[in-house]
N, C-alpha and C positions, 0 to 999 in steps of 0.2 A: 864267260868264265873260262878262264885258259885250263886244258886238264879234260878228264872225265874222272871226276871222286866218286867216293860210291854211293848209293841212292840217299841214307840217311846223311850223310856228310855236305850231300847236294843240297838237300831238304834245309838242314841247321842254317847253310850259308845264305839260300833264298830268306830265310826268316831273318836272319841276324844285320841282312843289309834293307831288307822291310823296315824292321824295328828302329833300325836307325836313323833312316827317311824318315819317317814320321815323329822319332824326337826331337830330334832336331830340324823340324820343321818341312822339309823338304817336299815330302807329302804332307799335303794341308789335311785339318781337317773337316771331315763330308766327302773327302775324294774318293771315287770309284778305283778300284783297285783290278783290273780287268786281268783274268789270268794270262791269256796268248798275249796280251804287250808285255806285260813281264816277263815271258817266257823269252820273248824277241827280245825283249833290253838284257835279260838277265845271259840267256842264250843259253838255257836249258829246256828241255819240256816241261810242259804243264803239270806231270805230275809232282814235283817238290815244291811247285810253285804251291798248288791246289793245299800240299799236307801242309805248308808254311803258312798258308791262310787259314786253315784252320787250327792253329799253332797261336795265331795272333789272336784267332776269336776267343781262345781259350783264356790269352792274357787279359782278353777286354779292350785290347787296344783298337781294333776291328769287330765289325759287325755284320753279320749275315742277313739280308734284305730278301724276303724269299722273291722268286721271280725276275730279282733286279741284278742282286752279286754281292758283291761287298764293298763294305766303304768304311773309312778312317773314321773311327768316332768322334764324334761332336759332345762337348763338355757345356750343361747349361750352367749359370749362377747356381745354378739351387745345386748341380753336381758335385762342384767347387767346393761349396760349403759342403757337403758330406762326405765328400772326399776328406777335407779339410779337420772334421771331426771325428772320423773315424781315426787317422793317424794322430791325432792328439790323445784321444785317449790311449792305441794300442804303442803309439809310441812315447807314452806317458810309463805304461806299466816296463818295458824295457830299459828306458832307464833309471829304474826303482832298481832291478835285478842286477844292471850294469855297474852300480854304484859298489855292490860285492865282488863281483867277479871282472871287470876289469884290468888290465894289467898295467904296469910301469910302461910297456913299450907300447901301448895302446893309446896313453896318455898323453905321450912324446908325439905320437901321430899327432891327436885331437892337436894340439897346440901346434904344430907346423902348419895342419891345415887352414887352420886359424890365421898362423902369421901367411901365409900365401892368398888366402881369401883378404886380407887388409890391404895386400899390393894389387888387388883388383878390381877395385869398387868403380874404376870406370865406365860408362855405358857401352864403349869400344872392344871391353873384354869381358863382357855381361856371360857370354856362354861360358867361359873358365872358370867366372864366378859360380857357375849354378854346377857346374862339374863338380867341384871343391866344394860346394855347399850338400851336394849328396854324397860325396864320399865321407863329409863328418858325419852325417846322420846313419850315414849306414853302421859308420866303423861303431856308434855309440849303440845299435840297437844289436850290433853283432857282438858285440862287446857284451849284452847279455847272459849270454850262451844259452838263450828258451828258442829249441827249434820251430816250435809254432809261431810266436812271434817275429822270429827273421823273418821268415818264409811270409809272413801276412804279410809284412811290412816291404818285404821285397817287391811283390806286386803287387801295392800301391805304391811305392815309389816308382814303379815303371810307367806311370802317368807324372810324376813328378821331378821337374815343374817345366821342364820345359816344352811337354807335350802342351799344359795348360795355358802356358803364353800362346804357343802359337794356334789355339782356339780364338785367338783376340789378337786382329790382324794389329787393331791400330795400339796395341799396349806391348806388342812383341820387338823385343831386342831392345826397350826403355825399362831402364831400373823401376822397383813400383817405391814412389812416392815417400821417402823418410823412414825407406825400411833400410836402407844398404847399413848405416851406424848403428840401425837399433837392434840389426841382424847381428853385428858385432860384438856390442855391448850383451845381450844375451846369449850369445855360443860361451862367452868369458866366463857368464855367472854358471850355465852349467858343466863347463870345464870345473870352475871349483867347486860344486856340490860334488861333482863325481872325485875328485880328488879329496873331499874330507868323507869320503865314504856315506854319503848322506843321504839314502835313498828317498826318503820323502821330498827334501827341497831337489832331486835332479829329478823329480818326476813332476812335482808343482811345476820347477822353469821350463823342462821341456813344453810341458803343455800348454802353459802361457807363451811359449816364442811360437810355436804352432799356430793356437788360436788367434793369435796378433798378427800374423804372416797373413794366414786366410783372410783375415776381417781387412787390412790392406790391398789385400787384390783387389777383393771383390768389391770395396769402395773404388779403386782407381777403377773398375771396368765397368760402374756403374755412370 
């Protein structure tokens, strides 16, 4: 790293190029994460390495093996699936909330991401696609405005989804199966609950495009 930043600045940037490694696959995951190679790739000392590792334990994305060090977490089926139902329901009750407190310019977003997520469906720009497909969900759970629900929701989506593909060497960077237009067709229908202000049916679709997401994967990883 060119410079000398100051300790916590060092610490953020060891984390934040961690974090990225590992969503976008780069760091697998089960990978040992050893601090002095870090230290050497990164080319700072081990200490912001060390407070960035325990920064990621705290996110979940890492995990502490006593005796051994740390390594990138591994995602079984059954994780998936709880994963999977935890954000359906908390991101069910968000956008119940969203449906009031949304705004016109918030809307304008959903719908662009939307038409940009439709010029991407091919397997060749599958990471854009899932870029695009998190920034809809987010802008809808931030759209909100319930601090506890961002904030839950925020980290679970920092496993999502592309840390989860790349748990599943041979399903990573392959659309999953009959989801890319059904993913379509439901971001549609909860764009317009949320625009007739209809908390109930944006909180029934979400939860249903959720549940139908998960149960897709984890049929293709089966």
């Amino acid at each position: 790293m060119d410079g000398v930043p100051p300790h916590r600045q060092l610490r953020k940037l060891v984390a934040d190029r961690l974090r990225s490694s590992i969503l976008n696959g780069e760091i697998k995951p089960g990978e040992w994460l050893r601090q002095e190679r870090l230290a050497q790739e990164y080319q700072v000392s081990q200490m912001p390495v060390r407070e960035a590792l325990k920064e990621l334990t705290a996110e979940g994305l890492v995990e502490h093996v006593p005796y051994r060090g740390v390594r990138v977490i591994e995602f079984s089926p059954e994780d998936i699936s709880d994963l999977y139902a935890c954000r359906s329901f908390i991101e069910g009750l968000a956008a119940r909330a969203a449906a009031s407190a949304i705004t016109r310019e918030e809307l304008a977003q959903l719908k662009e991401l939307q038409a940009q997520m439709k010029a991407t469906l091919q397997p060749q720009v599958l990471p854009e696609y899932t870029e695009l497909n998190r920034r809809f969900h987010r802008l809808i759970f931030t759209a909100s405005r319930r601090t506890y629900l961002t904030r839950t929701l925020n980290q679970l989506w920092d496993a999502f989804p592309s840390m989860l593909w790349g748990n599943f060497a041979r399903t990573a960077g392959q659309p999953v199966p009959q989801r890319d237009l059904a993913d379509i067709e439901e971001h549609e229908a909860i764009i317009e609950a949320l625009e007739r202000r209809d908390g109930a049916a944006a909180e029934q679709r979400v939860r249903q495009h959720i549940e139908e997401s998960g149960e897709h994967l984890l049929l293709a990883l089966r």
